[in-house]
C-alpha positions as CSV (number, residue, x, y, z in Angstrom):
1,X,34.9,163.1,102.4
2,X,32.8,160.7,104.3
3,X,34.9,158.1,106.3
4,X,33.4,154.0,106.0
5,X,34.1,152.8,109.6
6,X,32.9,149.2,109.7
7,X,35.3,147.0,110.6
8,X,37.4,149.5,112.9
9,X,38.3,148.4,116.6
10,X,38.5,150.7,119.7
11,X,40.5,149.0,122.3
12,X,41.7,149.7,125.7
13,X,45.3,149.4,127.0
14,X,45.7,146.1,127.6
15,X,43.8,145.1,124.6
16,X,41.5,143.1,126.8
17,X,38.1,144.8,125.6
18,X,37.9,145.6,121.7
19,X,34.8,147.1,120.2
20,X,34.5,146.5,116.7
21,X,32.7,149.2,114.4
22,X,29.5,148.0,112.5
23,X,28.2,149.8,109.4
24,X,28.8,153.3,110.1
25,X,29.9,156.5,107.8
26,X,31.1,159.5,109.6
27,X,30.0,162.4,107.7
28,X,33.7,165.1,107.6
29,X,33.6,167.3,110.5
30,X,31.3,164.9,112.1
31,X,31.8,162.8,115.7
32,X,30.7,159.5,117.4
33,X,30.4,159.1,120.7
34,X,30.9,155.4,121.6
35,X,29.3,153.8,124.9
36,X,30.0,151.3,127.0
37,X,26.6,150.7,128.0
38,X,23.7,148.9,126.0
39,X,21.7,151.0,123.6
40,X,20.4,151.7,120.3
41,X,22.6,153.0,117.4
42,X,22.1,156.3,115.7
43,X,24.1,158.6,113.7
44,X,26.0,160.2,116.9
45,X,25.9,156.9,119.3
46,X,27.1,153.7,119.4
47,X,27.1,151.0,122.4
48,X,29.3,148.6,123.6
49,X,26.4,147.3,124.7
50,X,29.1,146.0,128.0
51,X,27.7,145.1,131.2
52,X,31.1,145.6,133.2
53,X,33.7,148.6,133.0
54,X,36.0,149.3,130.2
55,X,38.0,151.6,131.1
56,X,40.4,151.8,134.2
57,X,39.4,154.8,137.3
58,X,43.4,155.1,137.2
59,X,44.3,155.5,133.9
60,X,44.2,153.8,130.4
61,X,44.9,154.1,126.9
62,X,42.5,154.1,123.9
63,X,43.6,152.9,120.7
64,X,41.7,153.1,117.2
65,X,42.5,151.3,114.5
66,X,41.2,151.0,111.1
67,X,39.7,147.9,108.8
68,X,43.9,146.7,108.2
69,X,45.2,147.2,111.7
70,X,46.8,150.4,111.4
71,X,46.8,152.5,114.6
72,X,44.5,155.9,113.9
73,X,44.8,157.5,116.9
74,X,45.4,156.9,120.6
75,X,44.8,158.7,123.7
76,X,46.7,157.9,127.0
77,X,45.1,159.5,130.3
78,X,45.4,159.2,133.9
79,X,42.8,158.9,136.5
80,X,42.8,159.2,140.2
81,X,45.0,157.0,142.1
């Protein structure tokens, strides 16, 4: 079943940086690729559209959450240090 997105924030760690979903359906089996850089939407890309880094060299977490708040999914990795 397709899944609506709009409305559902990406965020990093420190919830400092939160991108927030426009219209968008992902199709079941689908995938998005979200970009921290400026471009134009299309069914596999979306931008930020950021001019400065989101995420941390040395580590960070990713959280999704849907339209009501509820946490999704989040994925914790660690960079170089």
């Amino acid at each position: 079943m397709p899944m609506l997105l709009a409305g559902w924030k990406l965020s990093d760690g420190g919830d400092k940086h939160t991108f927030t979903f426009p219209s968008f359906t992902l199709n079941p089996g689908g995938e998005v690729k979200i970009w921290t850089k400026s471009g134009k939407n299309n069914a596999g890309n979306l931008y930020w559209n950021n001019r400065i880094p989101i995420w941390n060299n040395t580590g960070d977490t990713a959280t999704l959450r849907d339209g009501q708040g509820n946490v999704i999914a989040r994925y914790t990795y660690e960079g170089k240090k």
